[in-house]
C-alpha positions as CSV (number, residue, x, y, z in Angstrom):
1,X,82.2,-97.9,-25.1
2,X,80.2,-99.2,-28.3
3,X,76.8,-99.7,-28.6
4,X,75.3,-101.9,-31.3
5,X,71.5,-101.5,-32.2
6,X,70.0,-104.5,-34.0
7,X,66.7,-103.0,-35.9
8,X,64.1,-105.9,-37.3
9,X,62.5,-104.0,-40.4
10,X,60.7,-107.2,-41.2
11,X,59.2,-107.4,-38.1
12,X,58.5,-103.9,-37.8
13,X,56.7,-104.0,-41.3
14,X,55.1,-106.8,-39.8
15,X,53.2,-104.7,-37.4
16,X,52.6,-102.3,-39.4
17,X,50.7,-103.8,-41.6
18,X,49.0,-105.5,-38.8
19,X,47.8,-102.4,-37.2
20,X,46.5,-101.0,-40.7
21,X,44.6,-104.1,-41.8
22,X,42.8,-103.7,-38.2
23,X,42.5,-100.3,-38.5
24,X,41.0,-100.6,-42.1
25,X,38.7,-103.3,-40.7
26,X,37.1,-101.2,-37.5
27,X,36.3,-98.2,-40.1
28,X,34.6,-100.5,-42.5
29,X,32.6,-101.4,-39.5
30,X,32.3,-98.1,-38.3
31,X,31.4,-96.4,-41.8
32,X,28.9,-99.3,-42.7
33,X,27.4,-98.7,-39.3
34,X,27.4,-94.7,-39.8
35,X,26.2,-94.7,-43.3
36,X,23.3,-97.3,-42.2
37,X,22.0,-94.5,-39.7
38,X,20.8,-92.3,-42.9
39,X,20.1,-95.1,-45.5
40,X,16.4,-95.2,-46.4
41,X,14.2,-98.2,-45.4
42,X,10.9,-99.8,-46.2
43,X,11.8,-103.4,-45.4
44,X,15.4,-103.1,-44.4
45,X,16.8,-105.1,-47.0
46,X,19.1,-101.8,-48.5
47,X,20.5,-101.6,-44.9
48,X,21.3,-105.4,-44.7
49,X,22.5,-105.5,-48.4
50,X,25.9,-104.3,-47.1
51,X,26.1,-107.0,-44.9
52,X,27.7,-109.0,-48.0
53,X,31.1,-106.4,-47.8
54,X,34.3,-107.7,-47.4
55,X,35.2,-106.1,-43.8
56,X,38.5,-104.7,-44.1
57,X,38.9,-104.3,-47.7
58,X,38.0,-100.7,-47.7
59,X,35.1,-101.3,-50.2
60,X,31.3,-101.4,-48.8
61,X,28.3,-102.3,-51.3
62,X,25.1,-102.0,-51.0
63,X,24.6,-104.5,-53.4
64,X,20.4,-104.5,-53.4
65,X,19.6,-103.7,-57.6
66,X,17.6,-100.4,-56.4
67,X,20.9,-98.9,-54.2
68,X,22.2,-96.6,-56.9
69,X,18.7,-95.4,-58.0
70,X,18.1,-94.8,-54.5
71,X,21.3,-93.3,-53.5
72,X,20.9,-90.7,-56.1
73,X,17.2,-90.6,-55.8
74,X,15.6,-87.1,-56.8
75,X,12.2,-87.1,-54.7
76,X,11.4,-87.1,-51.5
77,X,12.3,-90.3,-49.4
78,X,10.0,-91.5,-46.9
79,X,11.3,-91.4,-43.3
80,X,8.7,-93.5,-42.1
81,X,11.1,-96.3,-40.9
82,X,14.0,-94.0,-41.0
83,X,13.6,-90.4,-40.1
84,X,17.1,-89.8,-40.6
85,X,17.2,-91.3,-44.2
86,X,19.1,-89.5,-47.1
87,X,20.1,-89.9,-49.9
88,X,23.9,-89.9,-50.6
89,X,24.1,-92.0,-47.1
90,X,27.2,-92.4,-47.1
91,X,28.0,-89.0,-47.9
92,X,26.0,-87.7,-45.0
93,X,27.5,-90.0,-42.7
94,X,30.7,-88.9,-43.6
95,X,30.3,-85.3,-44.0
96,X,29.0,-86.0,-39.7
97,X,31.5,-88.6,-38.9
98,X,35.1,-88.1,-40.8
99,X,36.2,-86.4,-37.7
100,X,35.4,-89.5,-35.5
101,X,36.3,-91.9,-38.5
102,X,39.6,-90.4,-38.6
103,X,40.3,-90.5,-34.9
104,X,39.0,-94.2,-34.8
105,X,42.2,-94.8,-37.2
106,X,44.4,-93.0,-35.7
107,X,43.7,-94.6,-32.2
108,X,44.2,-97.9,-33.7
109,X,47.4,-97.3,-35.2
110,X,48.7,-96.3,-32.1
111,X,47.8,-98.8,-29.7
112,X,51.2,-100.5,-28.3
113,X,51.2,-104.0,-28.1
């Protein structure tokens, strides 16, 4: 008795790359939404300057002039409107969160369908 197995690489590559671009897109979400948590605020505008990212490109900006200043900033931030801002936010947030951020990616790669 013969069996023959027929194997699709293209569509197999297909989902692949499927499950990775939507897999790359729920982190950005998830890390823009993490790293929010501890970035300073007075009016909000730092927080909402990521909104500009491209979701699922891997890259998030806080494209506001004052970010980097901020990001590395040397005093003492006020937590006023944020008590859990920090500097480094992203940092922080993944310093707390890789765990969660990996498992987030790892779930989505898996999923069957």
């Amino acid at each position: 008795m013969e069996t023959k197995i027929t194997f699709d690489t293209a569509q197999v590559t297909k989902k692949i790359n499927t499950r990775i671009s939507m897999a790359q897109k729920k982190l950005d979400a998830q890390v823009m939404k993490d790293s929010n948590y501890y970035c300073p605020m007075d009016t909000g505008e730092l927080q909402k300057s990521v909104l500009g990212s491209v979701i699922g490109s891997g890259l998030l900006v806080w494209s506001k002039d004052y970010a980097k200043k901020m990001y590395n900033f040397g005093g003492t931030l006020s937590k006023e409107n944020n008590q859990n801002a920090s500097v480094k936010w992203f940092e922080v947030a993944k310093s707390r969160k890789l765990a969660s951020w990996n498992k987030l990616v790892e779930n989505e790669i898996k999923k069957v369908n």
